[in-house]
N, C-alpha and C positions, 0 to 999 in steps of 0.2 A: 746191489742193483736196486735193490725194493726197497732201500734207504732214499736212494736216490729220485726216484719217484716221489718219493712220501715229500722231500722236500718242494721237487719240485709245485709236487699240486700245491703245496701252504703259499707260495711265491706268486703262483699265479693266485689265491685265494688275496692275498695281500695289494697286489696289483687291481683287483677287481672294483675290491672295498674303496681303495683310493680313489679309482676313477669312476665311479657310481655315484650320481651326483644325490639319489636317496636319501646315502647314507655320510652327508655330509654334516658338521654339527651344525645345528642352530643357536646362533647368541642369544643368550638370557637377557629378556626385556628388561629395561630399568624404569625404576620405578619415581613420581614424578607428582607433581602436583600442579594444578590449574589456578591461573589469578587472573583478574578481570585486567584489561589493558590497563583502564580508568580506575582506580579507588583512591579517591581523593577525603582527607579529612579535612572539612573546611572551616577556616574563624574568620572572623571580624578585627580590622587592623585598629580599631576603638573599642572602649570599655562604653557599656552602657545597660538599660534595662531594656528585656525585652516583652515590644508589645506582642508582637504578631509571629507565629509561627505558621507563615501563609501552604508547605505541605506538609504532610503526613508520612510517616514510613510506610515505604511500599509505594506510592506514587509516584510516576514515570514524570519526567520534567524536559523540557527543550532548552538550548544553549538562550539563557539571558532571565529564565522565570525566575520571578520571587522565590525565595527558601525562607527568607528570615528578616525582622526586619525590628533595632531598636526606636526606640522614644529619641526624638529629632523635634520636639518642639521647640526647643532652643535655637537649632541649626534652622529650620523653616522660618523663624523669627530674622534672624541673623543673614539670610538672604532676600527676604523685602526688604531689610533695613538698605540693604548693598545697592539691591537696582533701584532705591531712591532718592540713593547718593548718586552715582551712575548717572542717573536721569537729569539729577541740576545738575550735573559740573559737564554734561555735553551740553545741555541749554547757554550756561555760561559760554563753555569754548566755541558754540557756535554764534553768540551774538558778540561776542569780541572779535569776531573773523569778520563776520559781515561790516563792523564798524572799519574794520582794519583795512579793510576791503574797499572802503568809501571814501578812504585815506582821511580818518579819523583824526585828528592831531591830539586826542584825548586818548587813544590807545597806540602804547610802544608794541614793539615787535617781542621785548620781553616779556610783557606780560600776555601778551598770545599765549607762547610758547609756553611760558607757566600755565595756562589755563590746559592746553592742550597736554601737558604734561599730567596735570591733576587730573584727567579723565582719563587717563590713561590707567594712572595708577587704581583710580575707581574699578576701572571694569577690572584690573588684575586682583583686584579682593573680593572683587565680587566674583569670580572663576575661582576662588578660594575657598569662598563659602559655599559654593555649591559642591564643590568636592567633598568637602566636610560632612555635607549632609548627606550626599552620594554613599559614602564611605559607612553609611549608619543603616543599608540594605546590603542584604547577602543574596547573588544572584548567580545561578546555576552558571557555571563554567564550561558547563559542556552538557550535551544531552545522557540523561541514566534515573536510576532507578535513586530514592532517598533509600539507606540503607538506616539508616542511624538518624534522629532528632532528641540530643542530648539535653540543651536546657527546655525548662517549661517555661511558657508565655507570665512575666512577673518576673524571674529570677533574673539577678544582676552577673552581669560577664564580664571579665575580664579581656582586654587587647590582644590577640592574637590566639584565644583560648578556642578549642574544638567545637563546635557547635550542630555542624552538620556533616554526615558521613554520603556521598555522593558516588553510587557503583554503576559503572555503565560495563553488561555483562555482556553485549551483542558481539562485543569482540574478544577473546580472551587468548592464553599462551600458558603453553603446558610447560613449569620448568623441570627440566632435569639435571641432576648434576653428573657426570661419567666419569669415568677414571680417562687419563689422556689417549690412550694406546686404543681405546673407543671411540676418539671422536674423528680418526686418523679419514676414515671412510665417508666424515661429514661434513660439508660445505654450506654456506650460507643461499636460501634460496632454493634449495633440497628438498623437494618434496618428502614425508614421511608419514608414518600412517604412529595414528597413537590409540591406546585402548581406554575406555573411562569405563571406573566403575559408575554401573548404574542399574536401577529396578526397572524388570524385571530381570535383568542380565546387561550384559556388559555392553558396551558399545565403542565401535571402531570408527576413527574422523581422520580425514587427512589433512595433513597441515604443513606449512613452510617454515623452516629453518629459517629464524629472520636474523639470528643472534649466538654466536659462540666466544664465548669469554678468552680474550689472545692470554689471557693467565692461568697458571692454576693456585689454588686456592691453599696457602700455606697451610694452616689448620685441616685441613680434610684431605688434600692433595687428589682434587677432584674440578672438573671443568663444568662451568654452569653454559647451559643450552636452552634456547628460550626458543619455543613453536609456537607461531600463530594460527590461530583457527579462529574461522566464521561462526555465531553464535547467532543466529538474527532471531532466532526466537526466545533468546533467554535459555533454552533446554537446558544445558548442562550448566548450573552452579559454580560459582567458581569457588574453591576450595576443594573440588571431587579431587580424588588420587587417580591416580592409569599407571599407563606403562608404554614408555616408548618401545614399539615394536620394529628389533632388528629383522629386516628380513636374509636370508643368506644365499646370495645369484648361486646360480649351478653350476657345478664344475666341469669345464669340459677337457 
């Protein structure tokens, strides 16, 4: 009979445990790192020397400022020449119209049309050489901070070679990568809370799920999760580590 008690109170101790939401486990946070939405390594689609390195690391830029800017006194040249091609051959095209116009018997309709044709072609090299020359400034893509200014003002570059590092930190995304059976609980758009390391102690931000990988990753056999967070002051660096934080509802 005192066996029988004994058992019963462990059953009801078992019963208790289960449904006590207390003593429920909490999932172990994972662990995660932060990148700037924006990190862009920027080059030049042209080789050339550079005059001007118009900022500096560490200075903030808006979408379209200078960053860099080669020797173009060729290209500068090679567009006055254009708009003064340009210029005669519409003077031409338009004083052969005007004759043509008066019913000229000294101007045919063909050679109109060749005049009007050679201005044409003018202005499309002359939109050519301004591209060219276009093409010989590097101009902020998007608003952020200069992380990097690789070459010095003098040194020859190469076409397509790295030149300027361009971070815009205001907006960043904590990646995590989870094992599958972790991510089962998480949906796109999900609010969550993540932890950063930071001085003087840690600090906690809430963020949306904007991104969950539909694969898992052969080599690690792990699912990458990407969280957006608002940064408008720069505070948090992007490169800090955290910890996305599971929280675990209570069991009723």
């Amino acid at each position: 009979m005192q066996s029988l008690r004994v058992q019963a109170g462990v059953w009801g101790v078992c019963v208790w445990t289960w449904a006590c939401p207390c003593m429920a486990p909490a999932a172990e946070p994972a662990a995660g790192v932060t990148q700037a939405i924006y990190d862009g390594t920027l080059s030049l689609p042209v080789a050339g020397i550079v005059v001007r390195c118009a900022r500096q690391e560490g200075e903030f830029v808006e979408l379209g400022d200078l960053l860099l800017e080669l020797d173009s006194t060729l290209e500068q040249l090679e567009v006055k020449r254009r708009r003064l091609i340009v210029e005669s051959r519409r003077m031409e095209w338009e004083a052969l119209q005007r004759l043509y116009e008066q019913n000229s018997i000294s101007v045919k309709k063909e050679e109109l049309e060749k005049a009007r044709t050679e201005y044409a072609i003018a202005q499309t090299e002359l939109q050519i050489a301004e591209e060219q020359l276009r093409r010989r400034r590097l101009v902020a893509p998007c608003a952020g901070y200069v992380a990097e200014v690789l070459p010095e003002e003098g040194e020859a570059v190469q076409a397509y070679q790295p030149v300027i590092r361009l971070v815009d930190p205001r907006k960043i995304r904590f990646v995590v990568n989870l094992e599958p059976a972790r991510c089962g609980s998480l949906h796109k758009d999900q609010q969550v809370l993540v932890e950063l390391e930071s001085l003087p102690k840690p600090v906690r931000l809430a963020g949306t799920i904007a991104y969950i990988s539909p694969v898992v990753d052969a080599a690690s056999g792990l699912r990458r999760v990407e969280i957006r967070m608002d940064n408008p002051d720069a505070a948090i660096a992007p490169g800090v580590t955290g910890r996305l934080i599971f929280e675990t509802p209570a069991l009723r």
